[in-house]
Every structure is written in C-alpha cells, then in structure tokens.
N, C-alpha and C positions, 0 to 999 in steps of 0.2 A: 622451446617447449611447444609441442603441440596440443590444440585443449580441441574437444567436440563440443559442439553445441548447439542448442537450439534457441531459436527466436522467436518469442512472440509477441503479439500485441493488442494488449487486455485494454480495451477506451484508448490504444495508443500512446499507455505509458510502454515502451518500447521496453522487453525485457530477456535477458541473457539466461537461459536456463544450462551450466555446464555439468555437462557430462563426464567428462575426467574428472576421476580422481585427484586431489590438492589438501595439501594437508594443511586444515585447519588456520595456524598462523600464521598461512600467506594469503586466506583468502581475498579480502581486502585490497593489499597488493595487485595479485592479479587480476580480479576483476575490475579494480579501477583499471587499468591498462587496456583489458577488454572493452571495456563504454564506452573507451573516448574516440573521437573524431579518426584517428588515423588508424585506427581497430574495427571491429566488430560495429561497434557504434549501440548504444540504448541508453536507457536512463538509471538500469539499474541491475544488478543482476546476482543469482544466488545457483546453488548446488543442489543437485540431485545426489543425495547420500540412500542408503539403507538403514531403516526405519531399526531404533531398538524397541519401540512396542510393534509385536507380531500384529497386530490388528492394524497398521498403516499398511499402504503400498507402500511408501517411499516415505525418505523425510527430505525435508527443503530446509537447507542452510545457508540464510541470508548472508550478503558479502561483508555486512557488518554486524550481523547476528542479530537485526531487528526480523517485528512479524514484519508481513507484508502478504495484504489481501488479495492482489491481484496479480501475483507472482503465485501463490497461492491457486489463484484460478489457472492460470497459464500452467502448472506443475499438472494439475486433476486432469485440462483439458488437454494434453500429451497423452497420459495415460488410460482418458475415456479413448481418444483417438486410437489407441492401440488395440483397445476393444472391438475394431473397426466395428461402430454404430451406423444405423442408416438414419438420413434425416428423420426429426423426431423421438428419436428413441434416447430414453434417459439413462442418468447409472449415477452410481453414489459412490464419489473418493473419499476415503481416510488416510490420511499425512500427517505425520508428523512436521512440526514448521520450525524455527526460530522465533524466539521470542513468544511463544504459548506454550502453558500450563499442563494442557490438555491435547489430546488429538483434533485434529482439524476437519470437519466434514463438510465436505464439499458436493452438489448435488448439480449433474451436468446434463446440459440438451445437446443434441446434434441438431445444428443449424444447419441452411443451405450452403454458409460458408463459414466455417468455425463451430462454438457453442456458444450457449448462452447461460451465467452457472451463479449459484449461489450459495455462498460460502460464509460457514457460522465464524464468527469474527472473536477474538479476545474481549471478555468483556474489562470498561476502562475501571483502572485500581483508583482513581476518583478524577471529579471532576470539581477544578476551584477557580478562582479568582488570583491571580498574582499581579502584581505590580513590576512593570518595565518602565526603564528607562532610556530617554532616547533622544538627542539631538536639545539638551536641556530641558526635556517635559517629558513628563512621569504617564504611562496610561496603565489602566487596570483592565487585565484581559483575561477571558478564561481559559483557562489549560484544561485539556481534555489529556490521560497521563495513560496510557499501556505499559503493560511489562516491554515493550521493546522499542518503543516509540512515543514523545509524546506532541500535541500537534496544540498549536497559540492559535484561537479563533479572532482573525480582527476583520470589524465590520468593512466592508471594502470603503464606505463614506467616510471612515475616516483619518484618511491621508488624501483622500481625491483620487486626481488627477497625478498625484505624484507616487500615490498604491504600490506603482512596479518597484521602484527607486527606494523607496522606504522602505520595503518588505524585507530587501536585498541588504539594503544598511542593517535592518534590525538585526537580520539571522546570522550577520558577520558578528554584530557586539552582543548579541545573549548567545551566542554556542557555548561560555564559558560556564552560564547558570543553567542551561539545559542537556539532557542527555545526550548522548551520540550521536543519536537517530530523531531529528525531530522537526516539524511542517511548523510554517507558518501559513493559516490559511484566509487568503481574502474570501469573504464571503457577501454576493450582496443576498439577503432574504427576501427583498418583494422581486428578484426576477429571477431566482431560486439557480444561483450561479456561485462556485467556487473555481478560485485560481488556486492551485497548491504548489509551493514553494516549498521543497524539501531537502535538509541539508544532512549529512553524513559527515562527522567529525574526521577528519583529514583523508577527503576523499569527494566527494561530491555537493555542490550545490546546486538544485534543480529546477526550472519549474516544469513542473512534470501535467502532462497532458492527461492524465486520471491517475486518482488516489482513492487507494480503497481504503485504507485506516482513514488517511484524511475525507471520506463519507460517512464511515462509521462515526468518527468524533463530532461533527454536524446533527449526524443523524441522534446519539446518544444525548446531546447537549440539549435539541430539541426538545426528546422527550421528556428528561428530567425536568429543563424549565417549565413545561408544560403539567406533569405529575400522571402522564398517561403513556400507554402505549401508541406507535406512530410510525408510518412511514413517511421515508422522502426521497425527493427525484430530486438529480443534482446534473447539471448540466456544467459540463467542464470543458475546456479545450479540446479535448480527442472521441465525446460524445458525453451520452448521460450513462449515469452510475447510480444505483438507489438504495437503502439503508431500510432494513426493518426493524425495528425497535420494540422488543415485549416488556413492559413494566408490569412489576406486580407489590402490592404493597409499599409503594416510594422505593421500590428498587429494580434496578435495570435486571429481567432473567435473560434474556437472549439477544443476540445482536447477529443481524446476516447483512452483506452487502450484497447487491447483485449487479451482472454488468456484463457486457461480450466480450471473447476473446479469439485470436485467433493464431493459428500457426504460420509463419512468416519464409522462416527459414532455417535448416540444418543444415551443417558445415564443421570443418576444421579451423581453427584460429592457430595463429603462428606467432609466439612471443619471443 
C-alpha cells in the first residue's frame, strides 16, 4: 500500500496528516503502523477527507475519531500554505474535525517559518470530580470530558519524583473506565507547566510533546474554578501552547487554543 502524506509539527507534537484515501475501518490500523518507529514516525496522525458541510475546506478524520486541536492546526496550516501567504498575512480555515459538533474555525498567520494559529476548540460536555484507584489508594481527580477525548488533571506534586512512572501505571489500569481517547495530564500551576500523557485504546500510548485539547482542559478547568473568563500560557516539552477561555454567566461560551506549527515533511509511505 502506498499512502501520501504530510508532516507536521504543531509545539512538536509530531503529526501525520494522510493524504490517501482509506476506508474508514482501517484507519486506526494503518496509522498506527504509520507512527511507529520503523515508519513514517509521529505521535499521532489523522485524514484529510472531503468536508459534507460545503462551508469547510476539508474534514479531518482522526485515527481514532477523537477531536484533536493541533492536528487541527497542522490541517488549516497546509491549506493557509496553499494560499501561498506572505509573512504576515492572515486567513481563516473552516474544517470539519472528528470528534466536534460543529465546524471548526481556525484563524492562521504566516510566520517567517511556519504559522502561528488559533483554533476554536470543542467546548467540554462537563467538568467533575472522579475517584481513581491505584496501587491501594484511592485519589479524587478532575476529568475535564469532550465529545472525543477526555483528559485526568493530576497535580504534578502528587506522585513526585515518581510523576513519569505513576502516570504510565495509571493510564494502563483506568483505560477500562475511560473513553478511547483520553490524557492524563501532570500539571505543576506555580511554574505554569504540563506534561501530557495520552493514550489511544489499542493503539497508542504517548507523552506527547504539546497538546492542544490537553491546554484547553487546563485552560477550561481554570476558568470554571475561578467563575471568570481567562487566559493561559502553558509551557510543555516541544514549547508553549495557550488557551483562551470566555465565561459568561457560570458557563464556558468559547474556548480557543493557540500555538505554532509547522510543515516538516511531504512523502509517500510504503505499507
């Protein structure tokens, strides 16, 4: 099989945008084979389909049909590119995504190398409190919950020094209570850092060098505890990522992440 594709890399989460046609029930399948080490190589990767609302360009079909914000960007920023922009000059994608309601609007700059973009995010179907269990001791964490994703906020203080190890333990024994597609995210708040560790049910377990749902859920959890609208800068392994948050009335109305991306690589894959 040969697959086209391109690469890019949105904060460095390394990502497989395929260009070939693939029907549906293999996506999965072949993009994991695409990711991995002896392939293409990234963290994550989704499809370039054709949009059924005429008002998108394109739609994006995640490999396991979650959203994903900075796949998202890497989709707009391909096709601002096509626009050929000059540094500076802006333009506004509409996509259809996986895992969103709604069309996705994405608003793109031409950088000196890449763009710089921000993209209205899913807003989350709620935000609670759950109870995990884990190595004999119970902790209560809060889920931040998307239609296609949802992501376990834990403070980074508390596991320590053992953080990497325990994140990895946890998201092997709760995949069974959580969705498909879902992050556990170390978070420390006074030096305004996330690690995102995200797993994909029989397919991927990652820590992924920027997360763009894993910002938004940060960024929404903030605002709610707080009962205001808010932004935040998130500094992550592969740079920073920042989340704008509008509240109105004790409810979240809008959510955008923002963050850089760039084009890496176009090529054929051989399966």
């Amino acid at each position: 099989m040969e697959l086209k594709f391109i690469k890019t890399s949105p904060t460095e989460n390394m990502t497989l945008l395929i260009e070939t046609s693939v029907p549906r029930e293999q996506h999965l399948e072949v993009a994991e084979k695409l990711i991995a080490y002896g392939s293409v190589y990234a963290e994550q990767a989704g499809y370039i389909e054709e949009p059924e609302n005429s008002l998108a360009e394109k739609r994006l079909q995640m490999m396991a049909g979650e959203f994903c914000g900075n796949a998202s960007l890497s989709l707009a920023a391909v096709l601002a590119e096509e626009k050929g922009l000059e540094v500076g000059e802006e333009t506004e994608i509409i996509l259809e995504v996986s895992g969103a309601d709604s069309l996705v609007n994405c608003h793109m700059k031409k950088e000196e190398k890449g763009f710089s973009g921000r993209v209205a995010m899913p807003l989350p179907k709620a935000i609670e409190q759950k109870k995990f269990h884990l190595e004999g001791e119970t902790f209560e964490l809060v889920v931040v919950v998307f239609e296609g994703i949802s992501h376990i906020i834990v403070p980074v203080s508390l596991w320590g020094e053992d953080a990497v190890k325990m994140a990895e333990l946890a998201a092997k024994n709760w995949a069974e209570e959580m969705p498909a597609a879902f992050g556990i995210l170390l978070y420390d708040a006074e030096k305004g850092e996330l690690k995102p560790l995200v797993s994909v049910q029989g397919a991927t377990l990652i820590w992924e060098h920027g997360c763009g749902s894993g910002t938004s859920a940060i960024g929404a959890y903030l605002a709610m505890q707080e009962g205001k609208s808010r932004s935040v800068s998130l500094k992550q392994p592969g740079g920073i990522m920042g989340a704008e948050v509008s509240v109105e009335n004790g409810k979240i109305e809008s959510l955008h992440i923002t963050g850089k991306v760039s084009i890496v690589a176009k090529g054929t894959a051989f399966l």
